[in-house]
C-alpha positions as CSV (number, residue, x, y, z in Angstrom):
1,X,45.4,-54.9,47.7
2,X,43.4,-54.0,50.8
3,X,40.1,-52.9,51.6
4,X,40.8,-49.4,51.7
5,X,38.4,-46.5,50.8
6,X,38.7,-43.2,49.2
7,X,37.0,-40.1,49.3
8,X,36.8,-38.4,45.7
9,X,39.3,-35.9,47.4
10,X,41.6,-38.5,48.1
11,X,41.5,-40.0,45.5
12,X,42.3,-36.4,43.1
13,X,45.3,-35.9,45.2
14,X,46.4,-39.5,44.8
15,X,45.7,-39.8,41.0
16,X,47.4,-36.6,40.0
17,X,43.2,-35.8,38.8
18,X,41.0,-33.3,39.3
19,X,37.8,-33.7,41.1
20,X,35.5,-33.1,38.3
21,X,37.6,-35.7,36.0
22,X,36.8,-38.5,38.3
23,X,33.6,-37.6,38.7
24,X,33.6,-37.5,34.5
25,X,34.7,-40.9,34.5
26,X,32.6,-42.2,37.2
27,X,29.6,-40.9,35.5
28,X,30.7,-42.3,32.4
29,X,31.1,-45.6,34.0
30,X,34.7,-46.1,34.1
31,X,35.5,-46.6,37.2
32,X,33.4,-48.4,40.1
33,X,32.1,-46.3,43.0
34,X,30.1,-46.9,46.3
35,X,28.4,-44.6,48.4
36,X,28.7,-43.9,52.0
37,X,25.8,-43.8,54.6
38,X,26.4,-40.0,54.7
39,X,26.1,-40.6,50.8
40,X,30.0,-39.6,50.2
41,X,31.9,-41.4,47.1
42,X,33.6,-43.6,48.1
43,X,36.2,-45.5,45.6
44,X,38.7,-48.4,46.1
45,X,42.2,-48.9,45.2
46,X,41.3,-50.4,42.2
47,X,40.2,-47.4,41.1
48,X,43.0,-46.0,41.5
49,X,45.1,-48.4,39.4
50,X,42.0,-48.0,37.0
51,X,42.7,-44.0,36.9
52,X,46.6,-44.7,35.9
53,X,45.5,-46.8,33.0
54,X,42.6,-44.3,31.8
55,X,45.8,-42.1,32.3
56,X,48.5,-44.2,29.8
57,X,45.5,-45.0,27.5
58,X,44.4,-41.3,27.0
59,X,48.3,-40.9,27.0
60,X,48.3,-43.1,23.6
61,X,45.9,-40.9,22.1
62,X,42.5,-43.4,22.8
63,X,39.3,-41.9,23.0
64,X,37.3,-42.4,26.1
65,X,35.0,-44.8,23.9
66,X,38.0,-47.0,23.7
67,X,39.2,-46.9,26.8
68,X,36.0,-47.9,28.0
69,X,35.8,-50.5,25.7
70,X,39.0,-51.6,26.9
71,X,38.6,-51.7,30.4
72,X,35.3,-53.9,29.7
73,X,37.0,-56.5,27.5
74,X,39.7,-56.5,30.1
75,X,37.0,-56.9,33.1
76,X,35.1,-59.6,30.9
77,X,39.2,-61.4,30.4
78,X,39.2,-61.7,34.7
79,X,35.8,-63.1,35.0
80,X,36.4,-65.6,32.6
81,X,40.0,-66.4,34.1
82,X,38.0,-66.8,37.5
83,X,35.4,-69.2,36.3
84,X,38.7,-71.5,34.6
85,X,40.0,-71.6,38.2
86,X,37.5,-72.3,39.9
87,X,36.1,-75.2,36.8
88,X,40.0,-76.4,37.5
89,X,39.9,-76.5,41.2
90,X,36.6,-78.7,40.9
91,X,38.7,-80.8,38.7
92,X,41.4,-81.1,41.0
93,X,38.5,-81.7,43.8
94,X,37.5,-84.4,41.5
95,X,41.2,-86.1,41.0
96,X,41.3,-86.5,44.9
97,X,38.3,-88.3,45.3
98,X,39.4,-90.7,42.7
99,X,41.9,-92.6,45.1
100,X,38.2,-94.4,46.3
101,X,37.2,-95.7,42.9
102,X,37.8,-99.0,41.3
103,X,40.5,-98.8,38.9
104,X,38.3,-98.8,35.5
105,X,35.9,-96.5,37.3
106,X,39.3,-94.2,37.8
107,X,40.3,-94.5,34.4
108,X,37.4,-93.3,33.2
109,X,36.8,-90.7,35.2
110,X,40.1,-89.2,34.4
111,X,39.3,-89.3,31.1
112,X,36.5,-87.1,31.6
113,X,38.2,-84.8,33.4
114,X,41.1,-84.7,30.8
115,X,38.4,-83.4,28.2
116,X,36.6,-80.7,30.1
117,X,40.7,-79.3,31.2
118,X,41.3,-79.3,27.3
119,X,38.0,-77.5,27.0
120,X,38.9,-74.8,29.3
121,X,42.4,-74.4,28.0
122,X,40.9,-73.8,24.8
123,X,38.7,-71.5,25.7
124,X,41.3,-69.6,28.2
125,X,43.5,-69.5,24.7
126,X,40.4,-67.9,22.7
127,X,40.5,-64.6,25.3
C-alpha cells in the first residue's frame, strides 16, 4: 500500500467508525498513530486494514484484551518473518560468493549454510 495519511476524520468515514472509537483504540494501543506538525492524528492505511480486523474480531465476540493480544502475536509473526528473509537473502548472498572458493572450501561452506536454512525453517514452522 502507499504512503498515504489520514486525519481521524478520514479515517471514521472510511472505517464505517466513530471518531471517539478510534480514538478508544488508539489510546488503548491498537492501532499506530503519528502526529502532524500542527499536532493533528495522523494514521496510515494500515490502520485502516487494522480497524476492519478489530471490526471481524469484535464481530466474533473477542474482547478488546484479545484482540489486542492478537494483533501483537500477529505483529511479533511479521517481524520474525522479516528477520527469516533477510537471514535467507544473506544466505543466498553467501551461495553467490561461493563460485570463488576452492571446491572443499565450497563444500563446506554449503554445508554451513544448509544448517542455519534448516534452523530458520524450524523456527519459521514454531510461529
Amino acid at each position: 500500500m502507499g504512503k498515504s495519511l489520514f486525519r481521524i476524520g478520514q479515517v471514521a468515514k472510511l472505517s464505517g467508525l466513530t471518531p471517539r472509537t478510534i480514538d478508544y483504540y488508539t489510546q488503548h494501543n491498537l492501532l499506530r498513530v503519528q502526529r502532524s506538525s500542527s499536532n493533528y492524528r495522523l494514521y496510515s492505511e494500515e490502520a485502516l486494514l487494522t480497524l476492519e480486523k478489530i471490526k471481524k474480531l469484535k464481530n466474533k465476540g473477542m474482547s478488546l484484551k484479545e484482540i489486542k493480544k492478537d494483533l501483537h502475536s500477529e505483529e511479533a509473526s511479521v517481524v520474525a518473518i522479516r528477520e527469516i528473509e533477510d537471514r535467507i537473502t544473506d544466505i543466498h548472498e553467501r551461495i553467490e560468493s561461493l563460485n570463488e572458493l576452492p571446491e572443499a572450501e565450497k563444500q563446506r561452506v554449503c554445508n554451513m549454510l544448509e544448517t542455519k536454512l534448516t534452523k530458520t525453517l524450524t523456527k519459521l514452522s514454531e510461529l
